[in-house]
C-alpha positions in Angstrom: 2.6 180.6 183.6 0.1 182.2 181.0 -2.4 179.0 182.4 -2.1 180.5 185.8 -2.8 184.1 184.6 -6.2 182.9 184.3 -6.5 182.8 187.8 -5.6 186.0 188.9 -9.1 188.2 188.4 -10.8 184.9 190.3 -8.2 185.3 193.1 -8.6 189.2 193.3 -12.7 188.7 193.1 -11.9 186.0 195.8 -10.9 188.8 198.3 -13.6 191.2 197.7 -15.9 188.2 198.5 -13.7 187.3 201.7 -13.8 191.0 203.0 -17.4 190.9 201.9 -17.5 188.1 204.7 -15.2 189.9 207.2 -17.5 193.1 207.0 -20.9 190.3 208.1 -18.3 188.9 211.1 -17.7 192.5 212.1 -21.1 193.6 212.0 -22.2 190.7 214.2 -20.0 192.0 217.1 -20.9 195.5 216.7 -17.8 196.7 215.4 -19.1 198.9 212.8 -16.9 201.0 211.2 -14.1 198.0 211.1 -17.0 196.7 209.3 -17.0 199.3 206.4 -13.7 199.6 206.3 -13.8 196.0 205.1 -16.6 196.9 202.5 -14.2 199.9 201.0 -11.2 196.9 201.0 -13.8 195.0 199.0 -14.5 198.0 196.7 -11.1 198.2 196.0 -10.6 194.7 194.8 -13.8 194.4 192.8 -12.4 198.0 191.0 -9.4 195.4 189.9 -10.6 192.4 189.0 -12.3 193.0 185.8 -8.9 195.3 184.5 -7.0 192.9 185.4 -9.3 190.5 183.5 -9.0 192.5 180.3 -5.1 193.3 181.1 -4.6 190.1 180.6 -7.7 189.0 178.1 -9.3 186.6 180.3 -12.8 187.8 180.7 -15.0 184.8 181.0 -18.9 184.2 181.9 -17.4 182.4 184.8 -15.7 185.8 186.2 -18.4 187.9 185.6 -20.9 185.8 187.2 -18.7 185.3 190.0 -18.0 189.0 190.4 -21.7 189.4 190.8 -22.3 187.1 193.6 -18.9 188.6 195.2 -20.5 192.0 194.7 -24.0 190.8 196.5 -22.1 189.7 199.5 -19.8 192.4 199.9 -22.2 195.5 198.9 -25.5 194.4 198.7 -25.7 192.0 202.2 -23.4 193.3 204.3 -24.6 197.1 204.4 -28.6 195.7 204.2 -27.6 193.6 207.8 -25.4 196.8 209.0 -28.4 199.1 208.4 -30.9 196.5 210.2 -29.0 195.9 212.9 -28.0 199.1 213.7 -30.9 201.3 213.0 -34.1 198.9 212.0 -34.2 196.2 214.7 -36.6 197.3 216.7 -39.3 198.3 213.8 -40.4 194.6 213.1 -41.0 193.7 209.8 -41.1 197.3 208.5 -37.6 197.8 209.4 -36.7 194.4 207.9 -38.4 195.2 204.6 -36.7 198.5 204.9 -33.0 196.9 204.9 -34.2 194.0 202.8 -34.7 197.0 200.0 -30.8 197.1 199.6 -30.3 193.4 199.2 -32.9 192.6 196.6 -32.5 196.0 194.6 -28.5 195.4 194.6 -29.5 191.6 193.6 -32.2 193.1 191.1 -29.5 195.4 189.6 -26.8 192.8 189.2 -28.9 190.3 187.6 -30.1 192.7 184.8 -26.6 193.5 183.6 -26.0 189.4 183.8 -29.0 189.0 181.4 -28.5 192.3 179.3 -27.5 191.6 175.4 -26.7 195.1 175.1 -23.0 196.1 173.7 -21.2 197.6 176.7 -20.5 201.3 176.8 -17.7 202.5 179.1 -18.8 206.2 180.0 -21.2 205.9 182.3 -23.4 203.3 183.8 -27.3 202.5 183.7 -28.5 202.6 187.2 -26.3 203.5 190.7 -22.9 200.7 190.9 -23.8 198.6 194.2 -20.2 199.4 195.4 -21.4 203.2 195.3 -24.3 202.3 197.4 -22.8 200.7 199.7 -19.7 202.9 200.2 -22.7 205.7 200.8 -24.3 203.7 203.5 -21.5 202.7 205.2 -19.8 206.7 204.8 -23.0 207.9 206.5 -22.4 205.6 209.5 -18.7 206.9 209.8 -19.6 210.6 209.5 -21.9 210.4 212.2 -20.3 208.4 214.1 -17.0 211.0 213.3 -19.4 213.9 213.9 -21.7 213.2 216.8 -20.4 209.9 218.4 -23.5 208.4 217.6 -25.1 206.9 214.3 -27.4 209.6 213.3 -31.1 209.9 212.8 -33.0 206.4 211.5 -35.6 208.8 209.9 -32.7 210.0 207.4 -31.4 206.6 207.0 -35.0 204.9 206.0 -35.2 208.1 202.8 -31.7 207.4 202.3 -31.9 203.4 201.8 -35.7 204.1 199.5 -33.2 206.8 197.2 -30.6 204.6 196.8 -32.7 201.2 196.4 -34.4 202.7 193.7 -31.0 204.5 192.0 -29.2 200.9 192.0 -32.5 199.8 189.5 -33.0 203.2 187.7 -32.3 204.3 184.6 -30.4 207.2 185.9 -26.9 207.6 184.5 -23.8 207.4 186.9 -20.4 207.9 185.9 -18.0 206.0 186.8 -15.2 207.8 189.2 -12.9 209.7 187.2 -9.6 208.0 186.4 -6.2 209.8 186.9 -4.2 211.6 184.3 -2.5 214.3 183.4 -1.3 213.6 179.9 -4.7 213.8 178.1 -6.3 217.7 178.2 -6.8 220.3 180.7 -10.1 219.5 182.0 -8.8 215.9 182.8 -6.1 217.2 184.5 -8.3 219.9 186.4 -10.5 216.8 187.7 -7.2 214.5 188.2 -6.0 217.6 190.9 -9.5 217.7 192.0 -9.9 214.1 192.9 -6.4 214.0 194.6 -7.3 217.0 196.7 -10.1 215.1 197.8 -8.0 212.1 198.3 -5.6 214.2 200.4 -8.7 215.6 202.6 -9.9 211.9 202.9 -6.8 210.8 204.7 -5.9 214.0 207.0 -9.8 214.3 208.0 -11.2 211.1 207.3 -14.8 210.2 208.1 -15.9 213.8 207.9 -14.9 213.8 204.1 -16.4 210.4 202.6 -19.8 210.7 202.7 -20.4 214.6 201.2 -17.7 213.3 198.2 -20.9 210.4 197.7 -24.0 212.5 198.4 -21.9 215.0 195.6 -21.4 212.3 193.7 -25.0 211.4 194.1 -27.0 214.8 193.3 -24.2 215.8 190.3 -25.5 212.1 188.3 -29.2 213.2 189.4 -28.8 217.0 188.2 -27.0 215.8 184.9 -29.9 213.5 183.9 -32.9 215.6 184.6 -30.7 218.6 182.3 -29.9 215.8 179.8 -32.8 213.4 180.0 -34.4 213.9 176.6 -31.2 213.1 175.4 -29.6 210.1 177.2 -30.1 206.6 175.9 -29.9 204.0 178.0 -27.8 200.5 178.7 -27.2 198.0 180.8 -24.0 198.2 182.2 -22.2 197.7 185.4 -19.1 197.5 188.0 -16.9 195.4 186.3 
C-alpha cells in the first residue's frame, strides 16, 4: 500500500492534464464556457496534487516536471486557442502572436521555476500562477457572455492577454489564495468569512462574480508591490 501512495499526486496531476484536454475538445466545437469549466476542474486538481505530494512525502523531480507540462496544457494552451479562436481569428498573424503570448509566457514562467535553485518560500509567488491566468481569461468570457450574451470587446481582450503575459514572467509578487481557518487570529478569520462570502456569491450568481474576485485579485498584488517594491525580494516560486 505505501508503494501505491506514490501514485496518487501522478493520478490527481493526471486529471488536471485530462480536463486540460477536455477544455481543447470543447473549444473545438464552440462550446466555450463547458470549456472553462473544465479549466477551473483542472485548477482544482493541480491545487491538490503537490499537498497531497507532501501529505504523503512523495515530492519527486518526476511530479514536478510532470505538473508543469499538465499546467501548460490545461492553463497555458487551452485558454491561448480559446482566445484565438474566439476573438483573434480573423487578425492573421497578429492575432496569432497575440494568443501565442499566453502559451509561451505561461511555458516561459514554468520553465524558470523548473530551473530555479532558489529555496522555496511559501507566502507569495514570483510572477502571476498560470492557473490564475487562465481562470481570468476564461472568467472574462463567462461574465460577458453572463452579462451581454455575447463575448465582449476583442480590443479589451488583446490589453488584457499583453497584462497578464507579462504578470505570469514578472517579478511582481502574487499571493497565493488565502486558505481557510478560523482557529489562528482575527484577521485570518475576517478573510476566511470574506472568502466564503465570495464563495457563496459565486454559486447563487455565478459568472457575474468570478471575474471582478480576479481583476481584485489582480490590482490588490499590483497595488501591494508598487507600495512595497523597495522592499520585496524576489524568488522563483510557483503552483505547486
Amino acid at each position: 500500500m505505501t508503494e501505491k501512495k506514490r501514485y496518487i499526486p501522478d493520478l490527481v496531476t493526471i486529471l488536471n492534464l485530462f480536463f486540460g484536454f477536455l477544455a481543447i475538445m470543447k473549444i473545438l466545437h464552440d462550446n466555450y464556457l463547458a470549456a472553462f469549466l473544465f479549466i477551473f476542474v483542472g485548477a482544482l486538481f493541480d491545487s491538490l496534487d503537490g499537498k497531497i505530494a507532501r501529505f504523503l512525502d512523495r515530492e519527486s523531480r518526476f511530479g514536478k516536471e510532470f505538473d508543469s507540462l499538465a499546467d501548460l496544457i490545461t492553463f497555458c494552451a487551452a485558454p491561448a486557442i480559446m482566445v484565438y479562436k474566439i476573438y483573434l481569428n480573423e487578425l492573421g498573424l497578429f492575432g496569432m502572436g497575440i494568443s501565442f503570448s499566453l502559451l509561451l509566457f505561461g511555458a516561459i514562467r514554468l520553465a524558470e521555476y523548473n530551473s530555479a535553485l532558489e529555496p522555496r518560500q511559501d507566502n507569495k509567488f514570483s510572477g502571476m500562477p498560470v492557473p490564475a491566468a487562465a481562470l481570468t481569461i476564461g472568467s472574462f468570457i463567462w461574465f460577458n457572455f453572463t452579462s451581454t450574451g455575447g463575448h465582449g470587446k476583442t480590443e479589451f481582450v488583446i490589453a488584457l492577454v499583453l497584462i497578464i503575459s507579462f504578470l505570469m514572467v514578472s517579478n511582481v509578487p502574487f499571493t497565493p489564495f488565502p486558505e481557510i481557518s478560523f482557529s489562528k487570529n482575527w484577521f485570518i478569520t475576517l478573510r476566511s468569512l470574506f472568502v466564503i462570502t465570495l464563495f457563496i456569491l459565486f454559486i447563487i450568481f455565478r459568472g457575474y462574480v468570478l471575474f471582478p474576485v480576479m481583476s481584485l485579485y489582480i490590482v490588490n498584488n499590483i497595488f501591494f508591490w508598487m507600495v512595497n517594491r523597495k522592499d520585496n525580494q524576489y524568488i522563483h516560486y510557483k503552483e505547486r
